[in-house]
MARMIDREN-744556 format. One record per residue: residue in one letter; z, x, y of N, C-alpha, C in turn. Coordinates in steps of 0.2 Angstrom, whole numbers, padded with zeros to 4 digits, always signed. Layout:
REM MARMIDREN-744556
aZXYZXYZXY...
This chain:
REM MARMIDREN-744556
x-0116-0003+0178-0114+0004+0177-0110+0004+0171x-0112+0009+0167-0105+0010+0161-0101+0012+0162x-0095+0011+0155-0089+0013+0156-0088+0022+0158x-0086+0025+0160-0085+0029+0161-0080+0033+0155x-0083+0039+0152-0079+0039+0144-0073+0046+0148x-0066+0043+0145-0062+0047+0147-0061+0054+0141x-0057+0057+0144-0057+0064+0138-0047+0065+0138x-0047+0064+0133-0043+0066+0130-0037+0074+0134x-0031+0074+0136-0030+0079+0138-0029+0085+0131x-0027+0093+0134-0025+0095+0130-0021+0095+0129x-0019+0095+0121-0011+0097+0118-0009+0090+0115x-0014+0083+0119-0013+0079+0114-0016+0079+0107x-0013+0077+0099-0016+0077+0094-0023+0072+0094x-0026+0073+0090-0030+0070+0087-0033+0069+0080x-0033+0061+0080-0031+0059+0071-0036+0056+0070x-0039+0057+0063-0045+0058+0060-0045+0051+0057x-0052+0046+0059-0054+0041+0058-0052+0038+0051x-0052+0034+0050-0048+0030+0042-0052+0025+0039x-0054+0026+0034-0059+0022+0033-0055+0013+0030x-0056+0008+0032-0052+0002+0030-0050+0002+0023x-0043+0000+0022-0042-0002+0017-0038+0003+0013x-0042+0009+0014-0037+0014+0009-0037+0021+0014x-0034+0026+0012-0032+0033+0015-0035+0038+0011x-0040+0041+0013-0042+0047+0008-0038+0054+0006x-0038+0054+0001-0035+0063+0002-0036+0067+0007x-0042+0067+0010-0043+0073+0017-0037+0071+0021x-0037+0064+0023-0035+0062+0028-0027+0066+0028x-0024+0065+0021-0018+0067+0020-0018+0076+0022x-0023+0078+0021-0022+0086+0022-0025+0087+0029x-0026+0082+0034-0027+0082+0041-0022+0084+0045x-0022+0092+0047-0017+0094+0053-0020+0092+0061x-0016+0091+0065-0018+0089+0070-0019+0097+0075x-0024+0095+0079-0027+0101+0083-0026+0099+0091x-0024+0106+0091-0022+0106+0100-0027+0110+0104x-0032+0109+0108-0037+0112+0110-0042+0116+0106x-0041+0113+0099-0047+0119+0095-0041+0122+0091x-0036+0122+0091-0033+0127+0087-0027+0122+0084x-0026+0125+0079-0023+0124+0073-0015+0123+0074x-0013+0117+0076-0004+0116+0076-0001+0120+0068x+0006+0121+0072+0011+0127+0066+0011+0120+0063x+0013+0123+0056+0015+0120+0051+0020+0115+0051x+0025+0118+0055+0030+0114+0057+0030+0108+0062x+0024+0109+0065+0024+0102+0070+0018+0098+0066x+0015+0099+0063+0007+0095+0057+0012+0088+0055x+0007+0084+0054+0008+0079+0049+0010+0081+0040x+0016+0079+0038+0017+0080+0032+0008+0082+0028x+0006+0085+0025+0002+0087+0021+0001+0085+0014x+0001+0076+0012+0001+0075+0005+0010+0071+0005x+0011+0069-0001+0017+0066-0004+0018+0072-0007x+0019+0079-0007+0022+0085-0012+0028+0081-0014x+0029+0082-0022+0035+0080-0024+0040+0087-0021x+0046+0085-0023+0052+0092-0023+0051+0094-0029x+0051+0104-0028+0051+0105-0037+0056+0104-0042x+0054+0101-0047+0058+0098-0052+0064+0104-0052x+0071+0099-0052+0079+0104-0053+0081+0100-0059x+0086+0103-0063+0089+0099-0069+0091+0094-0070x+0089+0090-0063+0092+0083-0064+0086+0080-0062x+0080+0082-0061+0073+0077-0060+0072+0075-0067x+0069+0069-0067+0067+0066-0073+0057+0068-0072x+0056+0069-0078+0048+0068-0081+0043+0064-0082x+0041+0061-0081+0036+0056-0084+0031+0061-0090x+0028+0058-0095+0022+0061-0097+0016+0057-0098x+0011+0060-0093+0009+0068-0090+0012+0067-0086x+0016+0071-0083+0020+0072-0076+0014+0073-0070x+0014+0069-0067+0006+0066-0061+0012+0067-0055x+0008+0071-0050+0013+0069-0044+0012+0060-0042x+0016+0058-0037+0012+0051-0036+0010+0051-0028x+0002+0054-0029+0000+0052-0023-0007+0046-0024x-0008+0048-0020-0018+0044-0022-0020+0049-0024x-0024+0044-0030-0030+0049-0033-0037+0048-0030x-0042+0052-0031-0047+0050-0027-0053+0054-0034x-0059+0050-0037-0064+0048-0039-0067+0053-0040x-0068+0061-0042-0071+0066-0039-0079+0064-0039x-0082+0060-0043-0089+0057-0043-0090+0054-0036x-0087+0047-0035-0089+0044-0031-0083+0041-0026x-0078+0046-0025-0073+0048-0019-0070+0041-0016x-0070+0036-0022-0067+0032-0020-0059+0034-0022x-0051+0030-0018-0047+0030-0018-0042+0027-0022x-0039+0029-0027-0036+0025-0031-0027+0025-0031x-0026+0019-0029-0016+0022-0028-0014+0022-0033x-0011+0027-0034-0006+0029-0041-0001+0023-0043x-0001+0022-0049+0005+0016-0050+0011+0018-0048x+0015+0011-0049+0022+0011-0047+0027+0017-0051x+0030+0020-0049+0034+0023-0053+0031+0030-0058x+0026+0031-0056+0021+0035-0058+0025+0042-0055x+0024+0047-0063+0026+0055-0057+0033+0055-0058x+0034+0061-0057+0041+0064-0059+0046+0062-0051x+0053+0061-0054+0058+0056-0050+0064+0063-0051x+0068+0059-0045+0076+0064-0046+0083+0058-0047x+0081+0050-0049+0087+0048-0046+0083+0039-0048x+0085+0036-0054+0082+0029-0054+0088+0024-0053x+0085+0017-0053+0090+0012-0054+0085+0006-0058x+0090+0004-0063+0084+0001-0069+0087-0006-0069x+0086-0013-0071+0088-0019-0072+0086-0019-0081x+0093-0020-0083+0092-0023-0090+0096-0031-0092x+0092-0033-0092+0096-0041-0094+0099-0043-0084x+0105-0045-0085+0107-0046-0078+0112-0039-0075x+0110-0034-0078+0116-0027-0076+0109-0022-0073x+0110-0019-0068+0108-0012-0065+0113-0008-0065x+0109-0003-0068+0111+0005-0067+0107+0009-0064x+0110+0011-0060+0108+0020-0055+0110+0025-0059x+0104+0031-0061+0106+0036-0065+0102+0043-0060x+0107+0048-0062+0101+0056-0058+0103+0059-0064x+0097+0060-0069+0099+0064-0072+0103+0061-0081x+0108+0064-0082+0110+0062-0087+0117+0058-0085x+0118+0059-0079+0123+0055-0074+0121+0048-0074x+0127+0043-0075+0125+0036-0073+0131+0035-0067x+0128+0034-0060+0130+0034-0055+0134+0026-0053x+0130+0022-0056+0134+0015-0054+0130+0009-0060x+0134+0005-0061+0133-0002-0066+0137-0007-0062x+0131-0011-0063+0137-0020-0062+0131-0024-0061x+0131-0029-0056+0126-0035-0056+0123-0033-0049x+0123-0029-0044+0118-0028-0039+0114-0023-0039x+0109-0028-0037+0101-0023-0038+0104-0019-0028x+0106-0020-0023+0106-0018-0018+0110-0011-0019x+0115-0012-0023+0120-0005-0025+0119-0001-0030x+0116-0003-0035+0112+0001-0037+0106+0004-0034x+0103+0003-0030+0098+0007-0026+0101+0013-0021x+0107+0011-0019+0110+0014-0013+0111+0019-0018x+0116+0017-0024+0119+0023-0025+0114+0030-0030x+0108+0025-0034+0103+0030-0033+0100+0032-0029x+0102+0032-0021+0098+0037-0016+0103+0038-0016x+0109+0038-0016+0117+0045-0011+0119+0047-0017x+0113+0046-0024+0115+0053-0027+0111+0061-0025x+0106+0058-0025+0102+0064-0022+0104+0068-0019x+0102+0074-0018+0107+0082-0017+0107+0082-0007x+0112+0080-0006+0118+0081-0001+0112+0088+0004x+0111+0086+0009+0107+0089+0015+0101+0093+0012x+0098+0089+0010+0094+0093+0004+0088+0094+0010x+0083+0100+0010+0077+0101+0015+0071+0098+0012x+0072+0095+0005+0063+0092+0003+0063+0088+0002x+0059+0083-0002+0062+0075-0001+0062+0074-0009x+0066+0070-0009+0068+0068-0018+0066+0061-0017x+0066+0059-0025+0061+0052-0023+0067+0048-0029x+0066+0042-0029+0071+0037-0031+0065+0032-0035x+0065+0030-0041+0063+0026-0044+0065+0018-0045x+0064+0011-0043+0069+0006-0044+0064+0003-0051x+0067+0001-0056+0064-0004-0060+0066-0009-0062x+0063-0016-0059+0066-0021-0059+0068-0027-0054x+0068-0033-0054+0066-0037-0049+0075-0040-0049x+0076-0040-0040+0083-0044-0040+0084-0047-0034x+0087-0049-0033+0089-0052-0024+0095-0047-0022x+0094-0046-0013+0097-0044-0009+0099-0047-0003x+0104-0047-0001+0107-0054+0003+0105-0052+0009x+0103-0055+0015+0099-0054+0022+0103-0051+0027x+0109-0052+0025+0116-0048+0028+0115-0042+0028x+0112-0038+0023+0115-0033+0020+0108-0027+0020x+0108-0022+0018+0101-0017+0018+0102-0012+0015x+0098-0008+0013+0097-0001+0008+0095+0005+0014x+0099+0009+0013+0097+0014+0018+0094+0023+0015x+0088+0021+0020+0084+0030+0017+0087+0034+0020x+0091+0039+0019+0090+0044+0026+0088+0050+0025x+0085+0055+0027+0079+0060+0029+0080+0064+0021x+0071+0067+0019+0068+0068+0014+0070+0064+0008x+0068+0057+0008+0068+0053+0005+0062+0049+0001x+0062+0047-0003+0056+0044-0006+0057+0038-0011x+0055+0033-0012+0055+0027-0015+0052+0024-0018x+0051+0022-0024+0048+0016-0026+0050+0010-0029x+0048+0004-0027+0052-0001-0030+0046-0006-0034x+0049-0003-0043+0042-0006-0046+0047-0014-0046x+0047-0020-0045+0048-0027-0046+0048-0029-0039x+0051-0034-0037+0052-0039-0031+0059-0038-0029x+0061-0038-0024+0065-0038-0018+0065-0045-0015x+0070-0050-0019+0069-0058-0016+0075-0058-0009x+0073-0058-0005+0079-0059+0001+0082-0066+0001x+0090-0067+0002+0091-0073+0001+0098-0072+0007x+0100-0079+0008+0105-0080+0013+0103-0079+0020x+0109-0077+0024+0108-0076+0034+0109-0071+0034x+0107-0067+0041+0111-0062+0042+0108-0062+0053x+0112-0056+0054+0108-0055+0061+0109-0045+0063x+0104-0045+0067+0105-0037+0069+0097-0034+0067x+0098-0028+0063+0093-0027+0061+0093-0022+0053x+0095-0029+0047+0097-0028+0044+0088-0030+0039x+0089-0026+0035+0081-0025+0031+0083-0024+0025x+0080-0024+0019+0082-0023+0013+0080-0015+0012x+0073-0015+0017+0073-0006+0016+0073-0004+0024x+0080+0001+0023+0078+0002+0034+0083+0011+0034x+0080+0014+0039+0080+0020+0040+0082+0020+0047x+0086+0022+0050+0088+0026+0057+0089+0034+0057x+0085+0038+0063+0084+0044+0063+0083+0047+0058x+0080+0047+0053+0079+0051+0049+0071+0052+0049x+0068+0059+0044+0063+0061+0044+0060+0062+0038x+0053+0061+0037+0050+0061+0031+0054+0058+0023x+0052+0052+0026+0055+0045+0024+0048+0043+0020x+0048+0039+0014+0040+0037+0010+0045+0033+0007x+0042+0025+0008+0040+0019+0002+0036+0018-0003x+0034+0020-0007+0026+0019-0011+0025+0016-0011x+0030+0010-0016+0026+0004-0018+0033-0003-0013x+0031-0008-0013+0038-0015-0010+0035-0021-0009x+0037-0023-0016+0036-0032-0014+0043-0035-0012x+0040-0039-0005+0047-0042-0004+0045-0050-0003x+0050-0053-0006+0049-0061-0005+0056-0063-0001x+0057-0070+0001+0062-0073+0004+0063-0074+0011x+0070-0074+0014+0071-0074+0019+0072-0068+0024x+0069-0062+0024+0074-0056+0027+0074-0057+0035x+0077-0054+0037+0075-0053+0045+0072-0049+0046x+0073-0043+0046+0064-0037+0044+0063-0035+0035x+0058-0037+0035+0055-0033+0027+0058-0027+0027x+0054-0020+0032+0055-0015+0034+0057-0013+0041x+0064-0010+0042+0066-0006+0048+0067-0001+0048x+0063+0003+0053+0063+0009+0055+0066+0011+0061x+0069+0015+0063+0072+0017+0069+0073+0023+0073x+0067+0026+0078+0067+0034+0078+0066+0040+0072x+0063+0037+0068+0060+0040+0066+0052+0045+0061x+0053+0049+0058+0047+0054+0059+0045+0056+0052x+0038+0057+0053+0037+0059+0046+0036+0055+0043x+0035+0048+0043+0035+0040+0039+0029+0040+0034x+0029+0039+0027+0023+0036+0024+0026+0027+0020x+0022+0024+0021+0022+0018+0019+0017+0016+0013x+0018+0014+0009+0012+0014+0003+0008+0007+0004x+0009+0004-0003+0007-0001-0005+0013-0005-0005x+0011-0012+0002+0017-0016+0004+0016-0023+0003x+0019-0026+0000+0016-0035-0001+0024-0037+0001x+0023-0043+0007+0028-0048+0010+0027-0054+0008x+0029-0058+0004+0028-0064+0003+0033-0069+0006x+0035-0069+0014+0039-0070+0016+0040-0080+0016x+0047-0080+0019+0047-0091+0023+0052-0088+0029x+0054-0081+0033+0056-0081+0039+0056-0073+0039x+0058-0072+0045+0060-0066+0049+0053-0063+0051x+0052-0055+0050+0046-0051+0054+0045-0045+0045x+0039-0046+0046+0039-0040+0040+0039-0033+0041x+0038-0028+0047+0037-0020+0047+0041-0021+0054x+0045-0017+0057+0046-0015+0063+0047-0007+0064x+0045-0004+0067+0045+0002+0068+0046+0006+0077x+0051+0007+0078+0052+0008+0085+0055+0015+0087x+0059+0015+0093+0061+0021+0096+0067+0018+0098x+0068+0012+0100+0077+0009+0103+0081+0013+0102x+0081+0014+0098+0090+0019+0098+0088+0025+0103x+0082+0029+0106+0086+0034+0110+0076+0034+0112x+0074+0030+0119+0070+0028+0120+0063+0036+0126x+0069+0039+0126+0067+0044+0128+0065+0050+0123x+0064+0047+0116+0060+0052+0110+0058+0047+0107x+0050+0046+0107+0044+0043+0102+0047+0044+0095x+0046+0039+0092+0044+0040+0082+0038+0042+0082x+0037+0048+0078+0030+0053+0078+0030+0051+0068x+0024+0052+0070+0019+0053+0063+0021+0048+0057x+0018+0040+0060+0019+0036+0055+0013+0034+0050x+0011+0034+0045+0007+0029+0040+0008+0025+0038x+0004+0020+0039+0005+0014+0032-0002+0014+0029x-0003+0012+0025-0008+0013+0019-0009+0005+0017x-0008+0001+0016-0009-0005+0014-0005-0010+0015x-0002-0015+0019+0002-0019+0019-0001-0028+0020x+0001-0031+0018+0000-0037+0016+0007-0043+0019x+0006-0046+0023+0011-0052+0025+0010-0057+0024x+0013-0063+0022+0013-0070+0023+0019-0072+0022x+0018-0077+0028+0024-0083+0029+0029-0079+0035x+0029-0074+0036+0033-0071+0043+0033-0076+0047x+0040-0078+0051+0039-0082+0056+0039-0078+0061x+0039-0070+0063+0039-0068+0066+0030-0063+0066x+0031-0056+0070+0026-0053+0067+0025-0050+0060x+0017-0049+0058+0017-0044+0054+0021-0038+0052x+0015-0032+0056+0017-0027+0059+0019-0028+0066x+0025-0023+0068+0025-0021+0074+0027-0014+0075x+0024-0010+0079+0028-0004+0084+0027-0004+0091x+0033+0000+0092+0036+0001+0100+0039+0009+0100x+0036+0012+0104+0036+0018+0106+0034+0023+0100x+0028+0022+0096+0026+0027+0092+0020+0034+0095x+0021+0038+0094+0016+0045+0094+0014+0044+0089x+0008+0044+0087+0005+0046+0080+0006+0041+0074x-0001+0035+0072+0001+0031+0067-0006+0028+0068x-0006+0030+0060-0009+0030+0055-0010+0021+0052x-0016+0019+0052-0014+0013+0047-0020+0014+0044x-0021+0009+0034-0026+0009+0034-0030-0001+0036x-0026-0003+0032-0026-0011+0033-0020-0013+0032x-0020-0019+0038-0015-0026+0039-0019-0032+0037x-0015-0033+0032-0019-0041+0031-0011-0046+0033x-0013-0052+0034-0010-0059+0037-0012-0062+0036x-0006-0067+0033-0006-0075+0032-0003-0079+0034x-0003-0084+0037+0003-0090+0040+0008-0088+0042x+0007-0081+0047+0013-0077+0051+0012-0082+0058x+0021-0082+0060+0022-0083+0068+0018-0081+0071x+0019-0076+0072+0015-0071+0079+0012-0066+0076x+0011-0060+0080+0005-0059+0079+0004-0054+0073x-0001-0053+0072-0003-0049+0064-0002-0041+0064x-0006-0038+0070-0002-0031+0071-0003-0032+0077x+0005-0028+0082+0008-0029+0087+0010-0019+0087x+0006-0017+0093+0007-0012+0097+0010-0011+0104x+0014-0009+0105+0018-0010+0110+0019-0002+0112x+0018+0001+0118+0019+0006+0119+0019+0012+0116x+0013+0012+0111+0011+0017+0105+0003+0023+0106x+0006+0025+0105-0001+0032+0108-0003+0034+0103x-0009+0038+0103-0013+0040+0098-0013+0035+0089x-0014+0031+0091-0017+0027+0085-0023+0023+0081x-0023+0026+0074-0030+0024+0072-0029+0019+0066x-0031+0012+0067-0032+0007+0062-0037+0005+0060x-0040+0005+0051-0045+0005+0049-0047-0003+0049x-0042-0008+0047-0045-0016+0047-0038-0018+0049x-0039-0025+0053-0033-0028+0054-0037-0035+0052x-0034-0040+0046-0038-0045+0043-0034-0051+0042x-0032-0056+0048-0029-0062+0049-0030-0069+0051x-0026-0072+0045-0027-0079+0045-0021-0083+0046x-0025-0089+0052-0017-0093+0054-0013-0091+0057x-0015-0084+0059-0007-0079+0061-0008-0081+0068x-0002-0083+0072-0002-0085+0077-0002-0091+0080x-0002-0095+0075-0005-0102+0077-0001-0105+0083x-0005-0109+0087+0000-0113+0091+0005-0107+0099x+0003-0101+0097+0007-0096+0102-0001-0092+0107x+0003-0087+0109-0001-0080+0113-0002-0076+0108x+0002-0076+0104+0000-0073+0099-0006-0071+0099x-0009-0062+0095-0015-0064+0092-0014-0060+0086x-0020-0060+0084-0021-0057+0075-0020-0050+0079x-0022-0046+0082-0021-0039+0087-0020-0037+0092x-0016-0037+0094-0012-0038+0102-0011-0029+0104x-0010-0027+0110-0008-0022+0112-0004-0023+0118x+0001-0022+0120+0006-0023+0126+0008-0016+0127x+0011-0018+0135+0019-0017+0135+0015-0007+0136x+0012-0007+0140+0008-0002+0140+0005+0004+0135x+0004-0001+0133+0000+0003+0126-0007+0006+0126x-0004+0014+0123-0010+0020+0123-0010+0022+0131x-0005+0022+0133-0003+0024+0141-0002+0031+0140x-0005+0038+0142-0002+0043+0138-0004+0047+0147x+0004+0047+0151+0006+0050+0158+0005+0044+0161x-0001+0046+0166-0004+0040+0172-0011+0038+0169x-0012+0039+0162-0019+0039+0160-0021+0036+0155x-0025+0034+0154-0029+0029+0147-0034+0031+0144x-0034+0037+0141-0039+0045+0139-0040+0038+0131x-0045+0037+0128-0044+0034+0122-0041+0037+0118x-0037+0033+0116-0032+0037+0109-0029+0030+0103x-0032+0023+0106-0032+0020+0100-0036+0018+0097x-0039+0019+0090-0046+0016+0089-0044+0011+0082x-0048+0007+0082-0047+0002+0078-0054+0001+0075x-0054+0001+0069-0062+0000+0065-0064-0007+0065x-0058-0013+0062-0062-0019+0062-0057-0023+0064x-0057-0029+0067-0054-0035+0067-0054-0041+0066x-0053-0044+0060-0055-0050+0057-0051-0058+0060x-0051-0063+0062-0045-0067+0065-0050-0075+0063x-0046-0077+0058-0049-0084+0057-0044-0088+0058x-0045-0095+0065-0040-0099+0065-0036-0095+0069x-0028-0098+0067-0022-0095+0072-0022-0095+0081x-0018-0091+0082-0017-0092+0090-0025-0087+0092x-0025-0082+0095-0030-0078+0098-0031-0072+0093x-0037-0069+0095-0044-0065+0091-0039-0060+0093x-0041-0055+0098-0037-0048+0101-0034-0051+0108x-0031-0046+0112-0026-0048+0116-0022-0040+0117x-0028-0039+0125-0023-0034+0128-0020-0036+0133x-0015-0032+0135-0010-0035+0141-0004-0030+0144x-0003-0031+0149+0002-0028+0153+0002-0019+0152x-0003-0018+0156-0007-0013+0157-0007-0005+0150x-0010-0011+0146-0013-0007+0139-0018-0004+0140x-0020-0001+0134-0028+0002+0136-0029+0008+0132x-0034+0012+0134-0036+0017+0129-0037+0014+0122x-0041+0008+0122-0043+0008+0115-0050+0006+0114x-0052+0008+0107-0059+0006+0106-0058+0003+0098x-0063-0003+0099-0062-0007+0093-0071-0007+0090x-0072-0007+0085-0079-0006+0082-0081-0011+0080x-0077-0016+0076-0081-0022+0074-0075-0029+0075x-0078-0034+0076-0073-0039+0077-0078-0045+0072x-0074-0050+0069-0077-0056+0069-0072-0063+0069x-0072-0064+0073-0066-0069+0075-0069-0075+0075x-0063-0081+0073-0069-0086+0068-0064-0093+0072x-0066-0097+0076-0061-0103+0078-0053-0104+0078x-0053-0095+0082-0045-0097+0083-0045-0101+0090x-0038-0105+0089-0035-0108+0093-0034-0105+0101x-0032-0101+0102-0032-0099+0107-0038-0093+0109x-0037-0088+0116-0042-0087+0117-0045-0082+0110x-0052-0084+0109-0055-0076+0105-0051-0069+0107x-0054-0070+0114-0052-0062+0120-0049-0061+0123x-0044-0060+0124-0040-0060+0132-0040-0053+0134x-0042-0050+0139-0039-0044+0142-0039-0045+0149x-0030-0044+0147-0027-0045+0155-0023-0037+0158x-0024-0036+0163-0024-0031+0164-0023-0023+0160x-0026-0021+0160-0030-0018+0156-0036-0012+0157x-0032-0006+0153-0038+0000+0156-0042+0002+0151x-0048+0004+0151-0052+0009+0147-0052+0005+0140x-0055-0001+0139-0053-0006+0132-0062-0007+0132x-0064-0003+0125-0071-0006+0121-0070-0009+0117x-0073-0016+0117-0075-0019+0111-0079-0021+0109x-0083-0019+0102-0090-0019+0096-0094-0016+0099x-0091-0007+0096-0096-0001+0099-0101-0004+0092x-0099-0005+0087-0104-0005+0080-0107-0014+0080x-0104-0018+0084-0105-0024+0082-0101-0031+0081x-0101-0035+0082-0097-0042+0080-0098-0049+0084x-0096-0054+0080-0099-0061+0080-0094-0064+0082x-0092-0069+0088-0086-0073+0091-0090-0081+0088x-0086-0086+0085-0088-0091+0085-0084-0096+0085x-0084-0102+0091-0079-0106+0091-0074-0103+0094x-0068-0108+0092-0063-0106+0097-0060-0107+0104x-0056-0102+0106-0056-0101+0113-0060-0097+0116x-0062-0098+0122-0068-0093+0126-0062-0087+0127x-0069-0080+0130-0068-0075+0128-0065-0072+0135x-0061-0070+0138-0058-0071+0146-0054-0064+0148x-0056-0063+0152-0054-0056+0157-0053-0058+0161x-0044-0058+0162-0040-0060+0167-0038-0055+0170x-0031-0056+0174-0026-0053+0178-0020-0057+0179x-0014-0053+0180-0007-0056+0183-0009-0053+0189x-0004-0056+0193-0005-0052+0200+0000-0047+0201x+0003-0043+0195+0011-0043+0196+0010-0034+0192x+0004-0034+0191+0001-0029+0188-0007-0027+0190x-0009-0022+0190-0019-0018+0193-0022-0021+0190x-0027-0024+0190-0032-0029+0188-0035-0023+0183x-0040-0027+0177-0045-0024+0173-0049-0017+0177x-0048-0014+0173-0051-0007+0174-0056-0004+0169x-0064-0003+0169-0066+0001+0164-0067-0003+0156x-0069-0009+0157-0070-0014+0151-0075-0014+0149x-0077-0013+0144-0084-0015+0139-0083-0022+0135x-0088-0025+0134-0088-0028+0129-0097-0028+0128x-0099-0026+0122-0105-0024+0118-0108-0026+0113x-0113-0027+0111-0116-0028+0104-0111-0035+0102x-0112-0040+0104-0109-0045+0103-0112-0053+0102x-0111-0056+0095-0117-0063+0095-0110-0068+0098x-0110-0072+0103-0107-0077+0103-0106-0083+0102x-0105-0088+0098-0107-0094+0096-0102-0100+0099x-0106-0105+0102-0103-0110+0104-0096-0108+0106x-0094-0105+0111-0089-0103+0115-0092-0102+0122x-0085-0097+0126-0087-0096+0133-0085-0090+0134x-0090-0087+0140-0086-0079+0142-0084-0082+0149x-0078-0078+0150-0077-0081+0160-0074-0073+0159x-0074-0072+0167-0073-0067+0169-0069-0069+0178x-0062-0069+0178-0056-0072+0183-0051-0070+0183x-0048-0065+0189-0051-0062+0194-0057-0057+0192x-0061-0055+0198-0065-0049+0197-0063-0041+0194x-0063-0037+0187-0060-0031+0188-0064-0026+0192x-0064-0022+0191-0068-0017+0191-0072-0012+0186x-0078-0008+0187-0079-0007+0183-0081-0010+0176x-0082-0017+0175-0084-0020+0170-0089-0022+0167x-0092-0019+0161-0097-0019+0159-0099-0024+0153x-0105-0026+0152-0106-0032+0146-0114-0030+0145x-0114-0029+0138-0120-0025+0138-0122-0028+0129x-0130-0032+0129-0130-0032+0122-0127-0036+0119x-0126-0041+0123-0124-0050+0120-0128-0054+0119x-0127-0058+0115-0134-0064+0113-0126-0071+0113x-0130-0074+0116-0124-0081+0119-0128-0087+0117x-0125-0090+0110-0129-0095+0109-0126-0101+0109x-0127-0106+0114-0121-0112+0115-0118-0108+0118x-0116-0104+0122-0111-0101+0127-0112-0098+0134x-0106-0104+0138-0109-0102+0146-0106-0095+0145x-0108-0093+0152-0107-0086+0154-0102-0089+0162x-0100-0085+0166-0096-0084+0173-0091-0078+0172x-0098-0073+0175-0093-0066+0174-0097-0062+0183x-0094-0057+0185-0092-0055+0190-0100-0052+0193
């Protein structure tokens, strides 16, 4: 018997599919719809990167370009705007070994840190301002792991050089981090070194993430949560491109998100896992593409916890994932502690170390509506804790498997396998 397709309640949003790797324009002018009709303006996903209209003190580029993506009008491919591109309210520049912060004809701060000059080019920015102002950095420096750059609401940033993290530090201290604030953009961020997080977010809304490169030797590259005040979700996050290596922790992570948007996570020689959803609803990821990451843990390249896509008492699909790529490392995908509402389209997971599959308790989880290849590795396994409801409502479809195993222990319910071709692989399922 098939899975039983669940339907989405009313009033929840719903987010328009992403093609891997980039974000379209459309996507950016996707308002989310409650029963057929058009959410106010006020509650919609930002519409675009609109700049704020230039005031006396924004600076110009020529031609003055907003900086969002451009898109091909021939053949609608997506092309992100360069760094620093598009008219600014507020830079900080590296000449020689001195930074300066300037807004305008104003130079806000000079000396030798790149982390105070960025600060004081965001807190020059106009004082409870309602649209976002954007900060340009130019120039590569170090910022100590101690210590952080803080956005706070209608902010925007880009940092054209490197961000090298160096030293200790503890807490949750980030070279870029944000608490409670709303409609927050990084466009561009390369970070190298030690950080503790790349990027912290905390409760907050409205988030675009651009074009992100971590070339990390410790700490977690993205966290993005609700802890500070767990009874309000972070609503309406993107990322658009991010790139990790060398994290000893995760990639990506969220915990307690509404609404978020990815297009691709790639991973390298991360600790744990590559993207980590935890307790996040309504989310759509175009590619999750990971090597190494995990090795030796539970970890996987795609994990979902901690009840994730849980939305009331019910697992309506509301996470959809397009591809997941897992060479080597700890495990392939990985649901658990009664995750669910997800559907994944393509996988090809290539002699990870641990399981290819695990799903351990677990509701309403399709995976390879389009297709995909398991080879080597660990076998593919749908388990149970005792400590939580056994598998509920599992597909697994259009699947080649190679010299592996599928087990199936305890028995769930509802558990479907349809459109396998097992070659070198036992089977012991329910």
């Amino acid at each position: 018997m098939g899975r039983r397709g669940a339907v989405e309640p009313a009033g929840r949003r719903r987010i328009t599919a992403v093609a891997a790797g980039a974000l379209s324009a459309a996507l950016l002018a996707t308002v989310a719809t409650t029963a057929g009709a058009t959410e106010s303006a006020s509650g919609g996903r930002e519409a675009g990167r609109a700049a704020a209209a230039p005031d006396r003190n924004t600076v110009e580029t020529a031609p003055a370009a907003d900086a969002v993506d451009a898109v091909d009008a021939a053949s609608g491919a997506v092309t992100a705007a360069a760094c620093g591109e598009g008219s600014y309210h507020a830079e900080a520049v590296r000449s020689g070994g001195t930074w300066t912060a300037r807004r305008g004809g104003s130079t806000v701060y000079t000396g030798g840190s790149m982390r105070d000059a960025m600060q004081a080019a965001i807190n020059s920015l106009t004082p409870n301002r309602s649209a976002k102002e954007r900060v340009v950095v130019r120039g590569s420096g170090s910022i100590g792991a101690g210590t952080r750059v803080s956005l706070p609401s209608n902010t925007a940033i880009d940092v054209c050089g490197t961000i090298d993290v160096t030293g200790s530090g503890s807490g949750d201290q980030a070279p870029i981090y944000s608490r409670g604030a709303s409609n927050v953009e990084v466009g561009h961020l390369t970070v190298t070194g030690s950080p503790l997080y790349g990027i912290f977010m905390r409760n907050v809304n409205n988030v675009v993430l651009g074009q992100i490169e971590m070339r990390l030797s410790a700490g977690l590259g993205i966290r993005i949560d609700n802890h500070g005040d767990r009874s309000t979700r972070s609503r309406d996050i993107r990322i658009d491109n991010v790139h990790v290596s060398g994290a000893r922790n995760h990639g990506v992570e969220t915990y307690g998100v509404d609404g978020l948007t990815i297009g691709t996570v790639t991973t390298r020689d991360v600790g744990y896992s590559g993207l980590l959803l935890n307790d996040t609803i309504n989310a759509t990821v175009g590619r999750v593409d990971a090597e190494n990451t995990g090795t030796g843990t539970g970890y996987a390249a795609f994990r979902m916890a901690n009840r994730n896509g849980r939305i009331g008492d019910g697992y309506p699909t509301n996470i959809r994932v397009g591809e997941v790529i897992a060479r080597g490392g700890g495990r392939g995908v990985f649901c658990v502690s009664e995750s669910g509402g997800a559907v994944i389209d393509r996988v090809t997971l290539t002699n990870t170390g641990n399981n290819a599959v695990l799903i351990e308790n677990c509701r309403n989880v399709t995976i390879a509506t389009q297709g995909g290849t398991i080879s080597g590795g660990g076998e593919v396994r749908l388990a149970a804790r005792s400590e939580f409801p056994g598998n509920r409502d599992i597909t697994l479809q259009n699947l080649t498997l190679n010299n592996t195993s599928l087990r199936e222990s305890p028995c769930g319910t509802n558990i479907t396998y349809r459109n396998l071709t097992l070659n070198n692989t036992s089977r012991s399922t329910c």
